[in-house]
Kinemage of the C-alpha trace (Angstrom):
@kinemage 1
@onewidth
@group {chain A} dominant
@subgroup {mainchain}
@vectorlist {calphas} color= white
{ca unk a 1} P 70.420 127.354 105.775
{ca unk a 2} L 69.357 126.584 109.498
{ca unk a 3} L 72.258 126.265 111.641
{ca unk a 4} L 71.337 125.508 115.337
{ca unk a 5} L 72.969 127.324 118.259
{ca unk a 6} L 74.312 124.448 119.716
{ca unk a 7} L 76.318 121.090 119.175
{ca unk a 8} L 77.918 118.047 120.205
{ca unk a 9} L 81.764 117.144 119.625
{ca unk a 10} L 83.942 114.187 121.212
{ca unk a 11} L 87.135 114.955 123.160
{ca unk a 12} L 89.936 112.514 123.476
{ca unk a 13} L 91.945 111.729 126.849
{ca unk a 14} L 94.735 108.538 126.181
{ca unk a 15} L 93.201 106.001 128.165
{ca unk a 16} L 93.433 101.983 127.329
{ca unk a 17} L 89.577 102.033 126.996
{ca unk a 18} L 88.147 104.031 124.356
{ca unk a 19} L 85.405 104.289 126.048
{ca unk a 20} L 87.118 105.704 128.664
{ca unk a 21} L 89.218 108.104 126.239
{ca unk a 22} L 86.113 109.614 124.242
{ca unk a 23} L 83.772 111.972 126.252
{ca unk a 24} L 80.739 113.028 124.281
{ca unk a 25} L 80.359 116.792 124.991
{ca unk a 26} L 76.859 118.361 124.421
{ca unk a 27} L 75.491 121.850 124.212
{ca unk a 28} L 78.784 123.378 123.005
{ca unk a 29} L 77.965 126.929 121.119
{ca unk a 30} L 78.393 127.410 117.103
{ca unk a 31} L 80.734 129.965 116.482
{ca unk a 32} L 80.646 132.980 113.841
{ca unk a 33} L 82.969 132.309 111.172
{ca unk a 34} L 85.679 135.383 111.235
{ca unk a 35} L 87.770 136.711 108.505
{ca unk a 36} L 88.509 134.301 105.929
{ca unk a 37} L 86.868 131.128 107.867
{ca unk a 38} L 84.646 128.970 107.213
{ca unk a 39} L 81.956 127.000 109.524
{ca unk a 40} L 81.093 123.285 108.562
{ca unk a 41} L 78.797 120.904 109.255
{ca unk a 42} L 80.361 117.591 109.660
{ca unk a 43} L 78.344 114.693 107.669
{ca unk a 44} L 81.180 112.229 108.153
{ca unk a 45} L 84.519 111.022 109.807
{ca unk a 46} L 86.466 108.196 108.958
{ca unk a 47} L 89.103 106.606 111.131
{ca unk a 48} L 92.854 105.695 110.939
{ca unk a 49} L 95.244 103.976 112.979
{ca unk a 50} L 96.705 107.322 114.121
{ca unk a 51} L 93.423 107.776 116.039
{ca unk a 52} L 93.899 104.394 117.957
{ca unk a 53} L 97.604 105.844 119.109
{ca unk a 54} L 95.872 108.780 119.999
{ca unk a 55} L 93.100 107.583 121.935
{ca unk a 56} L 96.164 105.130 123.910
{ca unk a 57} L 98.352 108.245 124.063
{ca unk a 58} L 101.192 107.004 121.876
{ca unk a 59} L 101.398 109.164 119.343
{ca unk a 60} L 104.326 111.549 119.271
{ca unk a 61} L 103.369 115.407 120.162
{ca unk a 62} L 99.450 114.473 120.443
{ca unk a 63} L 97.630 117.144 122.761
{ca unk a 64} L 95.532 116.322 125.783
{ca unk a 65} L 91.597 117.124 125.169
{ca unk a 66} L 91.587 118.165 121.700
{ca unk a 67} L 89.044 116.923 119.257
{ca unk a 68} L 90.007 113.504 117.223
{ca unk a 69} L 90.250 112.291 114.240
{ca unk a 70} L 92.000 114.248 110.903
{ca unk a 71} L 89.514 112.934 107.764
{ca unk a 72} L 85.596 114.398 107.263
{ca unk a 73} L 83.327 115.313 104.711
{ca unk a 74} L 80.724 117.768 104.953
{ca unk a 75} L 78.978 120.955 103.781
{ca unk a 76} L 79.465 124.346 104.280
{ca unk a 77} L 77.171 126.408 106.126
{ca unk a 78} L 78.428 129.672 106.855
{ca unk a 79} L 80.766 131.673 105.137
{ca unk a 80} L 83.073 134.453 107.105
{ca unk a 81} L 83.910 138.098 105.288
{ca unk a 82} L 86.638 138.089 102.757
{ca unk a 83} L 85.638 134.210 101.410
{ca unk a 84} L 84.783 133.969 97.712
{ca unk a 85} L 85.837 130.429 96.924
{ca unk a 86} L 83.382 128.781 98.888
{ca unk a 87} L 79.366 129.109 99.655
{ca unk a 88} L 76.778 127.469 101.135
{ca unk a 89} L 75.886 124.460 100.700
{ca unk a 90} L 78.986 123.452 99.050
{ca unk a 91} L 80.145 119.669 99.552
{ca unk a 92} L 84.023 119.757 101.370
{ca unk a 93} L 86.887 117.511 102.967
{ca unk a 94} L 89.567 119.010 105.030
{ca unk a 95} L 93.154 118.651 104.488
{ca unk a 96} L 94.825 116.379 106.798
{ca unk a 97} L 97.599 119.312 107.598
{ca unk a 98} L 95.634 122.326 107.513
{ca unk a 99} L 98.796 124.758 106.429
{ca unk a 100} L 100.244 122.274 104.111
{ca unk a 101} L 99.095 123.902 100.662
{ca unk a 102} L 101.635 122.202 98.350
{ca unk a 103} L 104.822 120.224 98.732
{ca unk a 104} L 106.063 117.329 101.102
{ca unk a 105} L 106.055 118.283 105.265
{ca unk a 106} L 109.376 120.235 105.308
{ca unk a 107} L 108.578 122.456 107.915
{ca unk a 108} L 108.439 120.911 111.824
{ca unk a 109} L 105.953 123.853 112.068
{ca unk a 110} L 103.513 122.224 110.408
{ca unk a 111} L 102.608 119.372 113.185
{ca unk a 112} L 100.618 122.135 114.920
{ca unk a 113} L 98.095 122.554 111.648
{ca unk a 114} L 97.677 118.794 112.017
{ca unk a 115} L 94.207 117.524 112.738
{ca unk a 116} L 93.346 115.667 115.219
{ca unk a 117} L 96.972 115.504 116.538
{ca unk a 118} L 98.147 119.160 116.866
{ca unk a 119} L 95.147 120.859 116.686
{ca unk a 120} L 92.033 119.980 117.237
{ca unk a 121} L 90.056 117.625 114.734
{ca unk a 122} L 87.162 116.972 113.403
{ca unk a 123} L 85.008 114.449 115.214
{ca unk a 124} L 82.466 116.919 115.677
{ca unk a 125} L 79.001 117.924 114.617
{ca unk a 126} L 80.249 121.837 113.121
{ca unk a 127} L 83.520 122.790 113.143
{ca unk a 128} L 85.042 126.273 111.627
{ca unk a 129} L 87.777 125.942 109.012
{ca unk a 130} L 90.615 128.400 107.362
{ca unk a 131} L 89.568 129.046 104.022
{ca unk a 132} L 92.415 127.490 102.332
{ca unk a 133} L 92.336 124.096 104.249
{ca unk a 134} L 89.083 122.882 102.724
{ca unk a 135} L 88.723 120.717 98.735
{ca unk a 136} L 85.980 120.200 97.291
{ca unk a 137} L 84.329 116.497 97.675
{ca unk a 138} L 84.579 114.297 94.680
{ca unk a 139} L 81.004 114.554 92.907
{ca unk a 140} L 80.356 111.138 92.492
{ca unk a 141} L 81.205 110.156 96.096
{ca unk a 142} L 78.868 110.103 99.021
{ca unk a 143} L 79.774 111.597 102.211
{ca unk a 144} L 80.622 108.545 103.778
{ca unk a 145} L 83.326 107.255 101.181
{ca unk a 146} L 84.882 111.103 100.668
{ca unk a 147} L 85.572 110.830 104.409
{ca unk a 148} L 87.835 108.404 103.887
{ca unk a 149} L 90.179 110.207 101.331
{ca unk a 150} L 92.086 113.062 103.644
{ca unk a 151} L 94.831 110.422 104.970
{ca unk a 152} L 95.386 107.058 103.717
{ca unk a 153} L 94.501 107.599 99.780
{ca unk a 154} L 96.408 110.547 99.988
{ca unk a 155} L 99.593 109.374 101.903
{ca unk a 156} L 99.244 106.454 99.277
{ca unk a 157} L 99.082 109.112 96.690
{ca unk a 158} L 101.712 110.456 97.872
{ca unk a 159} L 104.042 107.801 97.872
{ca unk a 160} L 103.118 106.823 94.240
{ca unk a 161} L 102.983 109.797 91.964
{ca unk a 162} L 105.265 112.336 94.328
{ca unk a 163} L 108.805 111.898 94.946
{ca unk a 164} L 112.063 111.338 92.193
{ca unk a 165} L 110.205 107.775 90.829
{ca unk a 166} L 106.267 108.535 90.343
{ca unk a 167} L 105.044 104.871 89.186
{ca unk a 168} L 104.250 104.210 85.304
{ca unk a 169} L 101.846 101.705 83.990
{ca unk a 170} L 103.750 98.416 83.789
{ca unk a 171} L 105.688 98.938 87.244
{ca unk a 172} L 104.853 97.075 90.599
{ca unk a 173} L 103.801 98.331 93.964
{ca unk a 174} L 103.640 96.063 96.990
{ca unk a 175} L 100.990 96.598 99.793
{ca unk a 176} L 101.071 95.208 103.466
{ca unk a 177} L 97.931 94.043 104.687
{ca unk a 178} L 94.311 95.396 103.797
{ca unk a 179} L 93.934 98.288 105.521
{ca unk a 180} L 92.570 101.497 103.987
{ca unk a 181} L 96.164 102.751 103.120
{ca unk a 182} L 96.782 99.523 101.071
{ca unk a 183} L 93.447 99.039 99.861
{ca unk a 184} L 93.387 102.622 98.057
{ca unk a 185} L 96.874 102.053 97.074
{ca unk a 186} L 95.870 99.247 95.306
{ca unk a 187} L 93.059 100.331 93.947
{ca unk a 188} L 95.012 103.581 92.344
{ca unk a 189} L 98.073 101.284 91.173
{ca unk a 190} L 95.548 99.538 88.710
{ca unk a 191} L 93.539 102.084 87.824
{ca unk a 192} L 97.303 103.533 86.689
{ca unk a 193} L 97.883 100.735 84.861
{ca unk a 194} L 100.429 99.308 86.896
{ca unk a 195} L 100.522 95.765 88.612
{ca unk a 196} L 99.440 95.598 92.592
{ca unk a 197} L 101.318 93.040 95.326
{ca unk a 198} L 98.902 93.313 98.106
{ca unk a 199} L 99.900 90.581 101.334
{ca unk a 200} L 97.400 89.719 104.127
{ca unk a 201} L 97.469 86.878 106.134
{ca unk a 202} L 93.997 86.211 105.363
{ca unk a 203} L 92.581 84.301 102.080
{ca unk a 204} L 88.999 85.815 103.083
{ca unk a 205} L 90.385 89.593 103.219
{ca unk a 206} L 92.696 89.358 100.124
{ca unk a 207} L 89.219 87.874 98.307
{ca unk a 208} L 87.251 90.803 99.329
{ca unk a 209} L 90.195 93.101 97.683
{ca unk a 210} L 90.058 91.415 94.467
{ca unk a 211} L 86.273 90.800 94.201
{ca unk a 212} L 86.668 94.490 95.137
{ca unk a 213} L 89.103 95.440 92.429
{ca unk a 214} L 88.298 93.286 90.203
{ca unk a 215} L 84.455 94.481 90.285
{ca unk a 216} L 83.878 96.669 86.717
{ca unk a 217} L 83.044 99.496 88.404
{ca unk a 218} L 86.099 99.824 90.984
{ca unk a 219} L 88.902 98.731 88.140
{ca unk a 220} L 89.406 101.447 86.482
{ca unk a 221} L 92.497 100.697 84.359
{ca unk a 222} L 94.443 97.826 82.549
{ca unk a 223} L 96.425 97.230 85.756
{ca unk a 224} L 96.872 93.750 87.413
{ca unk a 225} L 96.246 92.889 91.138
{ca unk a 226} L 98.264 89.878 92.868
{ca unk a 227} L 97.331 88.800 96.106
{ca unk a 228} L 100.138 86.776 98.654
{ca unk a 229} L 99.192 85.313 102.026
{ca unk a 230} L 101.955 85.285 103.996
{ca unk a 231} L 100.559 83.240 106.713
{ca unk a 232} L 100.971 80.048 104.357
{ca unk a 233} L 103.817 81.688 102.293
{ca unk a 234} L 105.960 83.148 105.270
{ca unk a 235} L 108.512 84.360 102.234
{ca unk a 236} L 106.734 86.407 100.660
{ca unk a 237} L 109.444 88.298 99.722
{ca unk a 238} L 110.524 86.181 97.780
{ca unk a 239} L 107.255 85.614 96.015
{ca unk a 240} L 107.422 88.848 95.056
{ca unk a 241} L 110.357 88.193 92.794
{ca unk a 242} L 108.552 85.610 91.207
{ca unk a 243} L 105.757 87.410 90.006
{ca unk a 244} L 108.247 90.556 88.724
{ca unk a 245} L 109.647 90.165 84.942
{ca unk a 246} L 113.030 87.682 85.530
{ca unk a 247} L 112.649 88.302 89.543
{ca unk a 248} L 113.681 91.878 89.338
{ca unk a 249} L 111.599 92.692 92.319
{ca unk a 250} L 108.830 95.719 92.930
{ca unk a 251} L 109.777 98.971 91.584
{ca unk a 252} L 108.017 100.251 95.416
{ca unk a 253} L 107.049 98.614 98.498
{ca unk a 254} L 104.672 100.904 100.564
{ca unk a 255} L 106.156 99.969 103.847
{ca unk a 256} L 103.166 99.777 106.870
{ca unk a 257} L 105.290 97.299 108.823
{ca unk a 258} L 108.407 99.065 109.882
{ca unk a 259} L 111.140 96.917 111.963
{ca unk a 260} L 109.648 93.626 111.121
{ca unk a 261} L 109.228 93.591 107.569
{ca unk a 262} L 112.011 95.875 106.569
{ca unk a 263} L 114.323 93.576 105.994
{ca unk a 264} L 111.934 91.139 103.340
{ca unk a 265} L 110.755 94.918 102.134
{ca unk a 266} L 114.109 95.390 100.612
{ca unk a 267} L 115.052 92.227 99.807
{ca unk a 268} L 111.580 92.232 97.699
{ca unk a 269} L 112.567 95.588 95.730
{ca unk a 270} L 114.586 96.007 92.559
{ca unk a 271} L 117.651 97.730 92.444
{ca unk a 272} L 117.106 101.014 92.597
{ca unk a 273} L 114.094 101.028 93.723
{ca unk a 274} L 111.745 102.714 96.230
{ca unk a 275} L 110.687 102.326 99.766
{ca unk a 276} L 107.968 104.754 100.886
{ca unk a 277} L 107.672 104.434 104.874
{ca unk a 278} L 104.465 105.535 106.416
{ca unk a 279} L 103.763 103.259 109.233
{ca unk a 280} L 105.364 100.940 112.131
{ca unk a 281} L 102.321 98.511 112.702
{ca unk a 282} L 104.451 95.268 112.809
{ca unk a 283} L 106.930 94.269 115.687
{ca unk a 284} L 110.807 92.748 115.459
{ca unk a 285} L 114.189 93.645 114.787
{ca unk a 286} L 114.599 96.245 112.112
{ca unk a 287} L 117.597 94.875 109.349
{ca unk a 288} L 121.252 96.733 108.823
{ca unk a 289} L 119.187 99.267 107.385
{ca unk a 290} L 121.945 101.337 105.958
{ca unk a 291} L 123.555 98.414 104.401
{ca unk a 292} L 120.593 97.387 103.477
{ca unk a 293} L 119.594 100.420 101.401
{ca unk a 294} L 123.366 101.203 100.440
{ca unk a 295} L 123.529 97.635 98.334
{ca unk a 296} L 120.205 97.872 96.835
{ca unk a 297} L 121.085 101.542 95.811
{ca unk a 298} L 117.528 101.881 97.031
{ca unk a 299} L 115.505 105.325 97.919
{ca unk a 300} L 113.685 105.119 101.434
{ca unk a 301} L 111.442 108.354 101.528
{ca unk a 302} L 109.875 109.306 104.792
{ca unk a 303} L 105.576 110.000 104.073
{ca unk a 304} L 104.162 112.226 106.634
{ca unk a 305} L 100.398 112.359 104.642
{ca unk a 306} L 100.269 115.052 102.112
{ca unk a 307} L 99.558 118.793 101.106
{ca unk a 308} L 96.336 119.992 100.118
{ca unk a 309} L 97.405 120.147 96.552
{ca unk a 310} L 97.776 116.210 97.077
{ca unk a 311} L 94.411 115.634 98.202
{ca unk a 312} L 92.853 117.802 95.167
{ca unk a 313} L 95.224 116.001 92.446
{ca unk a 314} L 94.024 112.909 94.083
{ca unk a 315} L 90.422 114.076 93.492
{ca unk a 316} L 90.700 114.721 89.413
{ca unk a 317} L 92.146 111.175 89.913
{ca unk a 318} L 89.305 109.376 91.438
{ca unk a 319} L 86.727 111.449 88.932
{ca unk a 320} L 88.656 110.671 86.491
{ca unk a 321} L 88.741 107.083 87.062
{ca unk a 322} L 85.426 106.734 89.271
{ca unk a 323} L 87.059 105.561 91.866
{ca unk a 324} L 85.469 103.995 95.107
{ca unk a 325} L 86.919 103.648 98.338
{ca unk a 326} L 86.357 100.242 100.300
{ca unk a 327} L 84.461 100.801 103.603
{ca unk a 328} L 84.218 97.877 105.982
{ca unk a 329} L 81.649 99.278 108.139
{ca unk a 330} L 79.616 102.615 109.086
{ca unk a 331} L 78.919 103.809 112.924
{ca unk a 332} L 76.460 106.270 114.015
{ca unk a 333} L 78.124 109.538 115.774
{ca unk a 334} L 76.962 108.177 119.331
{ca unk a 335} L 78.821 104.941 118.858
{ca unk a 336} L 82.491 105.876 118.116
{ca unk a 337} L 83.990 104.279 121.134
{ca unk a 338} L 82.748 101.249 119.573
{ca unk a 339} L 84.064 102.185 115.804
{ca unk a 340} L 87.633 102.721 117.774
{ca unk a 341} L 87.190 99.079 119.228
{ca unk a 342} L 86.323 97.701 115.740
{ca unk a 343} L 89.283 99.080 114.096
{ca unk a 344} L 91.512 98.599 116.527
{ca unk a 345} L 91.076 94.858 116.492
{ca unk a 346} L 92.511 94.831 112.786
{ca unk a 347} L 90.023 92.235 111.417
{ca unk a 348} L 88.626 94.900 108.439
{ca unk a 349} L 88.788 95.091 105.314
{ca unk a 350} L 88.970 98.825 104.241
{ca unk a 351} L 87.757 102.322 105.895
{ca unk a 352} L 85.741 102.504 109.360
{ca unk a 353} L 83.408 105.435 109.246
{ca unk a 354} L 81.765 107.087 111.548
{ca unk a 355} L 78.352 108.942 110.683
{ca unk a 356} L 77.986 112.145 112.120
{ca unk a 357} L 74.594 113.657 110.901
């Protein structure tokens, strides 16, 4: 396989213009995978709200100048000495947390394996990779839609089927919004057989989702998806209750918000039940949150993305089920300032991704 000597990544510096925070560097030299590495060319990179924090420097620990971006596909084209699992020509994604083989992020150590945050990422034309932070690409998928898989299907993943109450067909999820986290998570409730609560404050986006969902070849299972705008149903809390068996409330709420949807988060939920955090998108006052949790005898689990184990359960998933992720809208490699813009302006439905080559 033809590998050329030279290639062109992005580097981020925070800046309020993304334009101003991406710099497109050129001629940089392909390296020699070393002992147990391997080198990659990147076909794909998708993009997640992390990267907008990052490109505005507000995200927690983020390093000055390092490649962006955490989720790619590609193919490998160079293998180092000592690798047997892989060979070229071999379809990959990389593991959001690059050391994170199995469990939940228990280790503080771990931030610095982090792509795109800790360590440098992958919005990049080749980049080298340890052996073990690299799973194989669902084979049904192209590029494009495995891209979007490293973060947000398998933080979703995570909060679903990890953790002391992994859903069952019959129980309810609620989503926030239609953003690739909730869009997958929606998508994998169903095809579980369970019963989705997505909310948008949008009739047009929550009808792409269910034409989406709905669509044959996306279902997957004997799940149900319900759809609340809470633009023109400001309580939507409370609408969840009404579409639970004798307005029990969801059995999980995948919480995107943070301190200003908290408190109708809870207040949605059974008794008992489980609040998987992985975002802070909204604005307000966050609730009594101890009392809060302490009278609903609730669980609120902290979801810092997922181990590399995650990602590959979440693969036999998706084959299983031929599952297909929802992508809003594809960029070439020299127009990722303008993907950033797109995404950050929160009108999509689904993944941005970014075409690399």
């Amino acid at each position: 396989m033809t590998v050329p000597s030279t290639f062109a990544e992005y580097r981020v510096h925070s800046n309020k213009s993304y334009a101003g925070a991406l710099t497109l560097k050129k001629d940089v030299k392909v390296p020699e995978p070393r002992l147990n590495e391997v080198l990659v060319r990147v076909h794909a990179v998708s993009l997640n709200n992390r990267d907008i924090h990052i490109a505005r420097g507000e995200y927690p620990g983020m390093k000055e100048d390092i490649i962006p971006c955490s989720d790619m596909a590609g193919e490998v084209v160079k293998i180092g000495e000592g690798v047997s699992k892989w060979k070229a020509g071999d379809k990959v994604m990389a593991s959001f947390t690059q050391d994170l083989i199995n469990g939940q992020f228990d280790d503080a150590t771990m931030f610095a394996s982090a792509l795109g945050g800790g360590c440098d990422g992958v919005l990049t034309q080749y980049r080298l990779f340890p052996v073990h932070g690299l799973v194989a690409m669902p084979r049904h998928l192209s590029y494009e839609e495995a891209a979007t898989l490293p973060c947000a299907p398998v933080t979703v993943y995570n909060a679903l089927f990890s953790g002391p109450q992994p859903i069952k067909p019959g129980m309810t999820v609620v989503f926030q919004g239609t953003g690739g986290v909730s869009v997958a998570g929606a998508q994998l409730v169903v095809a579980a057989g369970g019963n989705a609560i997505i909310t948008s404050s949008s009739d047009d986006k929550l009808a792409k989702v269910r034409e989406w969902i709905n669509n044959s070849h996306n279902r997957g299972g004997a799940g149900r998806l319900y759809e609340i705008n809470y633009k023109t149903k400001p309580d939507w809390d409370e609408e969840v209750l009404k579409l639970t068996k004798d307005g029990r409330g969801a059995d999980k709420v995948v919480e995107i918000g943070g301190a200003g949807t908290l408190e109708k988060s809870l207040n949605a939920l059974r008794q008992g039940g489980e609040i998987d955090n992985i975002g802070y998108l909204a604005s307000g006052q966050p609730p009594n949150l101890g009392l809060a949790v302490l009278l609903k005898a609730a669980i609120f689990r902290g979801i810092l993305i997922g181990s590399r184990r995650h990602l590959e359960e979440l693969v036999d998933f998706v084959e299983t089920v031929k599952y297909k992720p929802l992508i809003d809208r594809v960029f070439e490699f020299e127009q990722a300032a303008e993907a950033y813009e797109y995404l950050s302006k929160a009108t999509l439905v689904g993944k941005v991704v970014i075409r690399v080559a």
